[in-house]
N, C-alpha and C positions, 0 to 999 in steps of 0.2 A: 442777361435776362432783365429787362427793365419792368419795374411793380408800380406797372400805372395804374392807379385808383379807377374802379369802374364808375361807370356813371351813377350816380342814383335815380331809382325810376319813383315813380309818382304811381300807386296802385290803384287802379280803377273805383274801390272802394271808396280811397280817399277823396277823389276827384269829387265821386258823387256828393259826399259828402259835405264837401265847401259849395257846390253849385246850387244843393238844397238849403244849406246853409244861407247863401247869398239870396237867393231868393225869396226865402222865409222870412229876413231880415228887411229885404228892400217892399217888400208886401208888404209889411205889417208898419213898415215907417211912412209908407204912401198910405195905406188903412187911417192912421193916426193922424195923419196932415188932412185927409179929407175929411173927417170926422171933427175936427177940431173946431169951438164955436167959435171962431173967429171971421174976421169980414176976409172976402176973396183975394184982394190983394194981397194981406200977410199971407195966406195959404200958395200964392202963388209965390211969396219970395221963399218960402220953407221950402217949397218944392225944389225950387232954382238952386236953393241952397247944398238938400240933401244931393241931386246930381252932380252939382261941384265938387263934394265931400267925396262921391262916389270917383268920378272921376279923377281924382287927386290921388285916393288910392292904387288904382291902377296904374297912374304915373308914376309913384313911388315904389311900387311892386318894381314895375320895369325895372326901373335904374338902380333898383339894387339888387336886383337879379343880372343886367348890364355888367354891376360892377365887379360883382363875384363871378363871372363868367371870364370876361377880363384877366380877374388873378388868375384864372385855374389857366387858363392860356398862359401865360406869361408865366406863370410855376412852371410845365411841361415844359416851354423852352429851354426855361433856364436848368431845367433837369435833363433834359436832351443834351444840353452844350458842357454841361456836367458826368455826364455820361461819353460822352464824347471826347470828351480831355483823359478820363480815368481809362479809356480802351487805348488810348494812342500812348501811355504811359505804363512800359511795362518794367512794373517794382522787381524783378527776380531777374533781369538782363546782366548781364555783368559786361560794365565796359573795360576790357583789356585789351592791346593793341598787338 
């Protein structure tokens, strides 16, 4: 019987929660940038800027969500191939001719 670790799930609560979260956050930094006394070009480069920043994050989410994905595959293989040598080997055989 092999104890493969189940998935973890993400609970809808939680979801909700960072998507209010993100939004609350990204509102209120575009709130700030458009309020800000400054001339429109700097407000246009903060703007530029805050989407970059944004977007960055989610690049970086990915690939290390990629990465860890990755291990967990490559763990089970190697637990498989592990598992697989310990069935083909049987400790209590007795080799007599």
């Amino acid at each position: 019987m092999s104890n493969t670790p189940l998935r973890p799930h993400t609970t809808n609560a939680f979801y909700v929660q960072a998507a209010l979260s993100f939004g609350v956050s990204l509102t209120a930094v575009g709130f700030g940038i458009a309020y800000l006394p400054i001339g429109s070009w700097l407000r246009a480069f903060l703007a530029i800027a805050m989407l970059y920043t944004i977007t960055s994050a989610f690049t970086l989410a990915k690939v290390i969500r990629d990465r860890q994905e990755e291990t967990a595959v490559v763990s089970r293989v190697d637990q498989a191939r592990l598992d697989k040598l310990l069935a083909e080997q049987d400790l209590l055989r007795l080799d007599t001719p």
